[in-house]
C-alpha positions, 0 to 999 in steps of 0.5 A: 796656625793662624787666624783666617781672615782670606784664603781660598773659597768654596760655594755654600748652599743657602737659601736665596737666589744661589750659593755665595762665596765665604772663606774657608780655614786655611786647615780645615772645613768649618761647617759652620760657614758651609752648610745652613743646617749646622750654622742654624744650629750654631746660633743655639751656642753664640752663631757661626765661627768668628771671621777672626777666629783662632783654629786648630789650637784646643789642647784637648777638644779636638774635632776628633775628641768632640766627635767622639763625645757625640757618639758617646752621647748619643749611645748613651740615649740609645741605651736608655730606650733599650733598657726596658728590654735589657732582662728579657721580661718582654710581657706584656708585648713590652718590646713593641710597645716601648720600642726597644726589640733587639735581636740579642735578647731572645737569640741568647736563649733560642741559640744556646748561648744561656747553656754555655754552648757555642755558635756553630759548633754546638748550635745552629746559628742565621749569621755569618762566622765572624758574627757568632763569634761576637757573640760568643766572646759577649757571651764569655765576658758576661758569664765572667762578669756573673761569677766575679758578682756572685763572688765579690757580692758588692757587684749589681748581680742580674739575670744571665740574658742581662749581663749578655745584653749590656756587654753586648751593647758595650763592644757595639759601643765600641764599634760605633766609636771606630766607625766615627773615628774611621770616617773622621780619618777618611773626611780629609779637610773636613773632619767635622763631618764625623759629627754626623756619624757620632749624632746619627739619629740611624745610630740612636735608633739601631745601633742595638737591634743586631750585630751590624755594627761590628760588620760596619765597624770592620768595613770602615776601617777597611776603608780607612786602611785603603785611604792610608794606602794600606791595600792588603790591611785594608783587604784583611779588614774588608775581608773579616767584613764579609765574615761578619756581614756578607755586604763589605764585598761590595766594596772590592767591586767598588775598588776594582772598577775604580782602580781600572779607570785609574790604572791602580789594578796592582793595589786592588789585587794586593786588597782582594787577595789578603780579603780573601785570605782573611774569609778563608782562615776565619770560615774555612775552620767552621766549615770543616767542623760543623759544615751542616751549621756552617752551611745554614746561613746560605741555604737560609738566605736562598729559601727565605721569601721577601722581608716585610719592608722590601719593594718585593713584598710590596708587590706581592702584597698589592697583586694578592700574591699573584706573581713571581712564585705565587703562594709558597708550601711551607719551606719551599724556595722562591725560585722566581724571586731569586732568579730576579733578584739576582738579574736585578743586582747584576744590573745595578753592577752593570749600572755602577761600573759604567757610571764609574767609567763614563762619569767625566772625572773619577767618582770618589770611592765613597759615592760608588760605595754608597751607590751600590750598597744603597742599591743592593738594599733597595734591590734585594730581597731582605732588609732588615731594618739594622741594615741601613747602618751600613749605609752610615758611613758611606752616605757621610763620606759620599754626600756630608750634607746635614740636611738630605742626611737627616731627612734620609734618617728620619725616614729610617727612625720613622719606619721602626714605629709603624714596623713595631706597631705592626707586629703588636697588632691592631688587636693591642692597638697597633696598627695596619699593614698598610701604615707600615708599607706607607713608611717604607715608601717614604724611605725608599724614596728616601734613599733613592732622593739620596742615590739621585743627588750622589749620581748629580755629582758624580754626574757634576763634578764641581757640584761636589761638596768634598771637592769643591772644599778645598782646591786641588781636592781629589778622594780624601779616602781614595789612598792609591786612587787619590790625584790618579789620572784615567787608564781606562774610560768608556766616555768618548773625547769630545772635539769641536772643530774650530770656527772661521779661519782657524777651521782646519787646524788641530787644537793644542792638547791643552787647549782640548783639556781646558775646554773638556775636562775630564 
């Protein structure tokens, strides 16, 4: 490869009177040279990249590699904050006060995994299949792991809840690591965007609260097999998703009305039937087994009220509980909250699927999935704060803005302090309510400033970072989408009558495109 001294150009945001013009690689995207925040950031290791520069020839760190590295590290600090609660000694309110609660501490013995039993089919468990069998399989490798210690002796042997924990940790490791490298092989020309899933403050954060990494994991890959043009791949995997978290089925509605304007309806079918094949054969076993436990996760989620950070708890906090269902008995079910919960994301699809066909070029499979999933968040009556790593990926690949990402993330990180805080209680010196529901706002506002500039693109085509990059650019992650031409759109063809002599006569069809592109 050889050194870039011209080529072609895309505008930059920096601060000033408007973008400027700087050159690009002839290869790849150098952020450096595009976005402020990382060529700020570039002076702490010698500045931006030289104008002379030689690219694309480091035998051993690659983009790829690089990006790896930074994931690792950053899971690395996640660790340290977690380690005080790693052997389940949380006296002394430990998991609040040093910020390190994770899910799998206390469900390891409440779920009968410290007992040798198994999820579902000896014990009731609030999770999707696929998820219980994570832990099942974090749970066997940490009982294998105690009986080599005790054997061996030279081993560090550790209580039950610890080994489970650590091994735990180490496949979410993993899954984080696919995550990196599947939104590195959806970033096209920018593969450099992958830094910033690997140096997320969302990951140091949460990637050990819960077991939706692995669900994230499988939903990018689903992803990334998509913009290989893999579509049944890619539908096993999305599949596996929603056997492990149900929020990657979205992502066949994001396909589908995409692949309606573009006239890609056979690929999407391939994709949606191998997704539903995969869930059948992963759900449809334990469902016959142990249909009562089965069954839990379903009827847990229609009976459950709103989560402590939604919009919807807001209100009934601020209105005294007054409307919706009012005080709820023990065990009763939120009807009127369902009901408008469900009327709400019905109209967000609604809403998406005629941005999708309205926008005037094709939105990227990324903005759409980003817009709907952040939506579905914001809109639905749970949001457990691991939650937000579902957007990660999606929020990289729809918008690969460093610094609307790391506000939108500092938001995030901000709200696990007062939420940990909060459940402390002021009685231990932690805090009211009231700082809590403070710092969901911001988030909220956060992912909705978010939203709003993915729709100004979409909106805007050529405001588009991704497309703008490199010409001819269409959907990196599109696969069967990608340089399609529209089937089916709702926008309207816009003419104008010619002016002056000309009034009358038929403009040539080019002529219309040049002045109207779609």
């Amino acid at each position: 490869m050889s050194t870039t001294t011209t080529g072609p150009s895309v505008p930059a945001d920096r601060p000033g009177d408007g973008p400027a013009v700087v050159p690009v690689d002839p290869d790849r995207v150098v952020p450096t040279w595009t976005d402020p925040v990382v060529a700020q950031a570039s002076e702490l290791v010698g500045g931006p990249w030289g104008r002379h520069a030689v690219t694309g020839r480091a035998l051993f760190w690659t983009p790829l590699r690089v990006c790896l590295l930074f994931t690792v590290l950053v899971l690395a600090l996640a660790w340290i904050k977690q380690a005080p609660c790693a052997d389940g000694n949380w006296t002394g309110s430990k998991q609040y006060t040093h910020f390190c609660y994770s899910d799998t501490v206390p469900l390891f013995g409440l779920r009968g995994l410290d007992a040798g039993q198994v999820p579902y089919l000896d014990s009731p468990l609030e999770y999707p299949v696929l998820t219980g069998g994570f832990m099942q399989v974090a749970a066997v490798l940490a009982r294998a792991y105690d009986g080599l210690a005790t054997t061996v002796g030279w081993l560090p042997s550790v209580v039950p809840v610890e080994s489970y924990y650590v091994v735990t940790c180490l496949l979410l490791s993993a899954c984080a690591l696919l995550v990196t490298r599947s939104v590195l092989g959806m970033a096209g020309r920018r593969p450099w965007d992958a830094a910033m899933v690997g140096l997320s403050p969302l990951l140091f954060v949460h990637a050990f609260t819960n077991w939706d990494l692995f669900a994230v994991a499988l939903a990018s890959l689903g992803l990334w097999a998509w913009a290989r043009r893999h579509p049944v791949l890619a539908g096993v995997l999305i599949g596996l998703g929603a056997a492990a978290k149900l929020y990657p089925v979205l992502l066949l509605f994001v396909l589908f009305v995409l692949c309606l304007r573009a006239g890609r309806l056979r690929a999407w079918g391939a994709a949606a039937l191998a997704a539903a094949v995969a869930w059948v054969v992963v759900d449809v076993p334990i469902a016959v087994l142990a249909p009562d436990n089965w069954v839990r996760f379903f009827t847990l989620n229609g009976s459950r009220p709103a989560d402590p950070d939604t919009l919807w708890n807001i209100a009934l906090h601020v209105t005294g509980n007054r409307i919706l269902d009012g005080p709820l008995a023990e065990g009763q079910p939120p009807s009127v909250l369902n009901a408008v919960v469900a009327a709400a994301l019905i109209a967000l699809a609604v809403a998406v699927g005629a941005l999708a066909l309205l926008a005037p070029r094709r939105p990227r499979v990324a903005q759409l999935a980003f817009l709907l999933v952040a939506g579905f968040l914001l809109l639905n009556k749970v949001w457990s704060p691991q939650y937000s790593l579902w957007l990660l990926p999606l929020a990289v690949l729809a918008r690969p803005h460093w610094r609307s990402l790391l506000l939108w993330q500092a938001s995030e990180a901000l709200l696990w302090v007062p939420r940990l805080l909060w459940y402390l209680g002021t009685d231990k010196k932690g805090v009211d309510v009231e700082w809590f529901f403070f710092a969901v706002g911001l988030r909220d506002v956060a992912v909705v400033v978010l939203m709003g500039l993915v729709v100004r693109d979409v909106w805007h085509p050529e405001r588009d970072r991704v497309r703008q990059s490199w010409p001819g650019t269409d959907d990196p992650a599109g696969g069967p989408l990608d340089q399609a031409g529209d089937a089916v759109t709702l926008r309207r063809a816009v003419t104008r009558r010619p002016p002056g002599p000309h009034r009358g006569r038929v403009p040539c069809p080019a002529a219309l495109d040049r002045r109207h592109p779609r």
